[in-house]
C-alpha positions as CSV (number, residue, x, y, z in Angstrom):
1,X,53.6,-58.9,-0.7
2,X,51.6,-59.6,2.4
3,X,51.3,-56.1,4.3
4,X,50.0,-55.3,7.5
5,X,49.6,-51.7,8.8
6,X,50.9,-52.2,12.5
7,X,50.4,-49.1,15.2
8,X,52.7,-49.7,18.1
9,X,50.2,-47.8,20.5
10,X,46.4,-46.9,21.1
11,X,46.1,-44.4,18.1
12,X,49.0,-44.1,17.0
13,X,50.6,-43.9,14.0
14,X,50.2,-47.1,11.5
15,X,53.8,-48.4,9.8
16,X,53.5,-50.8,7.2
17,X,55.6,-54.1,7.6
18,X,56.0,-57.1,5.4
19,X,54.2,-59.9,6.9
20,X,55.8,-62.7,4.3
21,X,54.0,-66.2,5.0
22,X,52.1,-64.6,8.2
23,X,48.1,-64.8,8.1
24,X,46.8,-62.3,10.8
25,X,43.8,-60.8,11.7
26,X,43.2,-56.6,13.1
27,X,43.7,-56.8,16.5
28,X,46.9,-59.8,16.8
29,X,50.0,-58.4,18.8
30,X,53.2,-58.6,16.5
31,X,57.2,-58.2,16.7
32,X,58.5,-56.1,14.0
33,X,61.9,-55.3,13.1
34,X,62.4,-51.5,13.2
35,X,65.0,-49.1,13.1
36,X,65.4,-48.9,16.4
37,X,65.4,-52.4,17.1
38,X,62.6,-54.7,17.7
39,X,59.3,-53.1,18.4
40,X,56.1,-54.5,20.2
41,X,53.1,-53.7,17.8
42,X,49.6,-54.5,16.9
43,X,48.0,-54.7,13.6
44,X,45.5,-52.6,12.5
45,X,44.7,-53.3,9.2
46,X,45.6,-55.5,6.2
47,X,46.7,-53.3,3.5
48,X,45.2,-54.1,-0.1
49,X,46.0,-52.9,-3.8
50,X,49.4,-51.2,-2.9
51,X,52.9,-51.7,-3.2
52,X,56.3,-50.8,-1.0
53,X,59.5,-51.2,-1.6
54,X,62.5,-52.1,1.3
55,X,59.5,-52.5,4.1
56,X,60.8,-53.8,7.4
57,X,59.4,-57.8,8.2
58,X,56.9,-58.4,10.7
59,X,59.2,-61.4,12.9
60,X,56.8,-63.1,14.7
61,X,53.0,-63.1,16.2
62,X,53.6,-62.6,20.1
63,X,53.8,-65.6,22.6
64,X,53.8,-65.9,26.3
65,X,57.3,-64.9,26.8
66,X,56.8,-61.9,24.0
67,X,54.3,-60.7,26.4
68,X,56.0,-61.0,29.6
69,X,59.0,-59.1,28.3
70,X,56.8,-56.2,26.9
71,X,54.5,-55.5,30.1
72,X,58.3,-56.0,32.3
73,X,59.5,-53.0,29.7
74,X,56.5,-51.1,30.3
75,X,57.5,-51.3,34.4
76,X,61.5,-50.4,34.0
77,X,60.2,-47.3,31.7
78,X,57.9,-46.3,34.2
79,X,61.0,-46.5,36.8
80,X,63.1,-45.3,34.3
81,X,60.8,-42.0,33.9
82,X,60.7,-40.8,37.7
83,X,64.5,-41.4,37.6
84,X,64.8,-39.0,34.7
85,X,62.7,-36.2,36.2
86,X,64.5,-36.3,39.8
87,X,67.6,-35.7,37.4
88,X,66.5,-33.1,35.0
89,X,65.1,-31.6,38.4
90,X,68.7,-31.9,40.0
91,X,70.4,-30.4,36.6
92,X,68.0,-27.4,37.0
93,X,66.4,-28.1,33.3
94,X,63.0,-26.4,32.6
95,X,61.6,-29.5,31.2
96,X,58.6,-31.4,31.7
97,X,59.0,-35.3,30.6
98,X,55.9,-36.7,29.6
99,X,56.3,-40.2,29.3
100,X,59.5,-43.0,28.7
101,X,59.3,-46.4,26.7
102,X,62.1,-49.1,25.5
103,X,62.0,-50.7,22.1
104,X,61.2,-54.3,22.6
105,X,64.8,-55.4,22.9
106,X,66.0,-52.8,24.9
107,X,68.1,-51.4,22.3
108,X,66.7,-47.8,23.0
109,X,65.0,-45.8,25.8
110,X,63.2,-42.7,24.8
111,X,61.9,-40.0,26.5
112,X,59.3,-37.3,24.8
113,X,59.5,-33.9,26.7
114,X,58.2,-30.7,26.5
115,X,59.7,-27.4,27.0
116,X,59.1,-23.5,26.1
117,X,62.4,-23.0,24.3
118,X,65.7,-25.1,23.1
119,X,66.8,-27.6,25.7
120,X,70.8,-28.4,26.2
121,X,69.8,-31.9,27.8
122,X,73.4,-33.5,27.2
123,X,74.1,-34.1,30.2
124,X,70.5,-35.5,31.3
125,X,71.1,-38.0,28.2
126,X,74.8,-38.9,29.6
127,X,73.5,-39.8,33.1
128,X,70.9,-41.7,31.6
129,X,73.2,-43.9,29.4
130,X,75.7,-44.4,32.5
131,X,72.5,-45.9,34.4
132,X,70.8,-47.5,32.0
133,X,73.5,-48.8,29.6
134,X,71.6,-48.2,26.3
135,X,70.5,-46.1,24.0
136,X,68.9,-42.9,25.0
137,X,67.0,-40.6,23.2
138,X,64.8,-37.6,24.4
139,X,63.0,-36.0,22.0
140,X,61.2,-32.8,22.3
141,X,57.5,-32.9,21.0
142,X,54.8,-30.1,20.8
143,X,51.7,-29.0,22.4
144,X,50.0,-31.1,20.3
145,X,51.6,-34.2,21.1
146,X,50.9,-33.3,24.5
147,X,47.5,-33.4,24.1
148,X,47.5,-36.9,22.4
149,X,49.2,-38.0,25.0
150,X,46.9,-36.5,27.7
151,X,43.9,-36.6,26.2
152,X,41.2,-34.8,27.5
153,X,37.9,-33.3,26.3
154,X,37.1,-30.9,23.5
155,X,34.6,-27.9,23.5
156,X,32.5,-30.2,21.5
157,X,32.1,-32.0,24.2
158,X,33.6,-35.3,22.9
159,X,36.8,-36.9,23.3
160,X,40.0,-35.0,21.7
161,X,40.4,-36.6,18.4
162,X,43.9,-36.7,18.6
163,X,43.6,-39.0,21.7
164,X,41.2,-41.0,20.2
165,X,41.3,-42.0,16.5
166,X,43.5,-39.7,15.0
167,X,46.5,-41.6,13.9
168,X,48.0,-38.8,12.0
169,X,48.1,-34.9,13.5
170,X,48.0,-32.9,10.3
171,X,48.8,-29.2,9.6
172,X,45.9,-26.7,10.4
173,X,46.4,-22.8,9.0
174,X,44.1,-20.0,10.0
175,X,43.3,-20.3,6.4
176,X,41.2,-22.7,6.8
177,X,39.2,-20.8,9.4
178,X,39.0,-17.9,7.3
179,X,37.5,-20.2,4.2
180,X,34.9,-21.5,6.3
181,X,33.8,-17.7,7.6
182,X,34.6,-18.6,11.0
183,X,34.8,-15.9,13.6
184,X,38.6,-15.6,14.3
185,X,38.2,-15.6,18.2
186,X,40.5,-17.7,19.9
187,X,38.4,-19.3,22.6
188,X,36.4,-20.7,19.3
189,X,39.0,-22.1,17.2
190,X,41.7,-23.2,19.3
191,X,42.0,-26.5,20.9
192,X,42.9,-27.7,24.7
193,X,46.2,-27.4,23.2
194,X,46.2,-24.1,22.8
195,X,47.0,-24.9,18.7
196,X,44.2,-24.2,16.0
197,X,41.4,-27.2,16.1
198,X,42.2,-30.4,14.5
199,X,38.8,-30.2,13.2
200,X,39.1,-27.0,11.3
201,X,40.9,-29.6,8.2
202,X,38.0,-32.0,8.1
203,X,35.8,-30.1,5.8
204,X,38.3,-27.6,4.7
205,X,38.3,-28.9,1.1
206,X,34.5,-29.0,1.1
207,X,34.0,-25.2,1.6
208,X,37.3,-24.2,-0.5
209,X,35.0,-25.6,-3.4
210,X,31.8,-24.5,-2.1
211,X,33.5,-20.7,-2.0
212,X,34.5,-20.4,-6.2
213,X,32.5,-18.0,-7.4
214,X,30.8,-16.5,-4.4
215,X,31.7,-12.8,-3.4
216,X,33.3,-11.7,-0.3
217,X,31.6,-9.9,2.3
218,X,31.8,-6.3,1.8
219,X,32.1,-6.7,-2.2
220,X,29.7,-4.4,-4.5
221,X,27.4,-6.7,-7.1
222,X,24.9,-6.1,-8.7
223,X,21.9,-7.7,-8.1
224,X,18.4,-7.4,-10.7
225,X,20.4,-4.6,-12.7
226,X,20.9,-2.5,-8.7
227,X,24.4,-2.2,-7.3
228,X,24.5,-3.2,-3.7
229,X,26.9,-4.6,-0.7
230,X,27.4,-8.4,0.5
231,X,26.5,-8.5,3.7
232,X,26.9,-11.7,4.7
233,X,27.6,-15.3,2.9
234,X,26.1,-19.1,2.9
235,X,29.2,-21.1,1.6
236,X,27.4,-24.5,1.8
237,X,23.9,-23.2,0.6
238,X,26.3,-21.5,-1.9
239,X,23.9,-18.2,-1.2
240,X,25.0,-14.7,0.1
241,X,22.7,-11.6,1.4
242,X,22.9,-8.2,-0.4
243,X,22.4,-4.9,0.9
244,X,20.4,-2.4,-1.8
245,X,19.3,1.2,-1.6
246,X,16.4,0.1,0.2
247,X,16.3,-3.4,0.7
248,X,17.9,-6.6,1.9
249,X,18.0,-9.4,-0.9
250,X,19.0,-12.9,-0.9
251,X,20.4,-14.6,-3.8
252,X,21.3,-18.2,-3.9
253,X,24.0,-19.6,-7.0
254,X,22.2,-21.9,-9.2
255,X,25.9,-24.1,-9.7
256,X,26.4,-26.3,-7.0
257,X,29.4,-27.1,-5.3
């Protein structure tokens, strides 16, 4: 099987499709077949030494006309978007919709919105489909799909990795904080988007292997024959500080990690 990863916007998430007899190279614009219809893609990489079963087929490599129709979408969904806020403004919703987009064909016309609590938006979705005679569906997305929509900068200083190469938004626990002796403040470990930093996975597994074997802070050891208190901990240098009778030791593991 020929089989191309294809993202159908900047950073976004990468489908595989069948490509068949296609030859294309990271970067072409595509027509897939989808679900939802025919979507406007681009390929993002060619995908080697794996196998899937029932993938959709990559149609065509984009033409003049394939182009035209896709940047004409991207104008009516723009329209289409201001329409649906002056209505969910007129129907009193507490929703804010963040952006609008049709599948290539015009098969479908969905909205992403965000909102505090559940949303009865029935009847926004039944105006919609009397105006636009297709397909709508608005679909409620979180604060951190907000922020990859957004974008915006991090506390790092560099742009939010969720806007700019992260194609996937995994699942970040406090956990993973807590394994890599982070201060549990807030203003430290949460994101523009209010939700635990993305970055708090990257290494996770690193120090959850790094930590076997080291005490906690606050344990009794014994250190040179002594009893005495952890301190404080090095989970990378695999070394922890120990408070004695008298003194302040440092002992460093000899296993690495």
């Amino acid at each position: 099987m020929n089989i191309y990863g294809v993202s159908f916007k900047t950073n976004g998430k990468v489908y595989y499709f069948n490509g068949h007899d296609l030859k294309m190279a990271v970067g072409e614009e595509v027509i897939v077949e989808t679900e939802k219809g025919l979507q406007y893609g681009k390929i993002a990489y060619l995908v080697k030494d794996k196998t899937f079963d029932n993938l959709k087929d990559i149609i065509r490599i984009v033409d003049e006309k394939d182009k035209k129709v896709y940047f004409d979408n991207l104008k009516d969904a723009d329209k289409a978007l201001n329409n649906a806020r002056k209505i969910a403004k007129d129907l009193d919703l507490e929703l804010n919709i963040l952006n609008a987009s049709y599948t290539f064909d015009r098969r479908q016309l969905l909205f992403n919105f965000i909102a505090d609590g559940r949303i009865d938006f029935r009847e926004l979705a039944k105006k919609l489909a009397g105006i636009y005679r297709t397909r709508i569906e608005l679909r409620q997305i979180g604060a951190r799909d907000k922020a990859k929509e957004i974008g915006g900068y991090g506390q790092c200083g560099r742009e939010l990795c969720c806007s700019s190469f992260l194609n996937r938004i995994d699942a970040v626990t406090m956990n993973m904080a807590k394994n890599q002796n982070i201060a549990l403040n807030p203003n430290k470990i949460n994101g523009v988007c209010g939700r635990l930093l993305c970055c708090l996975g990257y290494e996770d597994e690193n120090y959850y292997c790094c930590q076997k074997g080291m005490p906690s802070v606050g344990q009794k050891v014994k250190c040179d024959g002594e009893e005495g208190v952890v301190t404080s901990i090095d989970i990378l240098n695999r070394s922890y500080k120990v408070q004695m009778k008298h003194e302040k030791k440092e002992v460093k593991l000899d296993t690495k990690c």
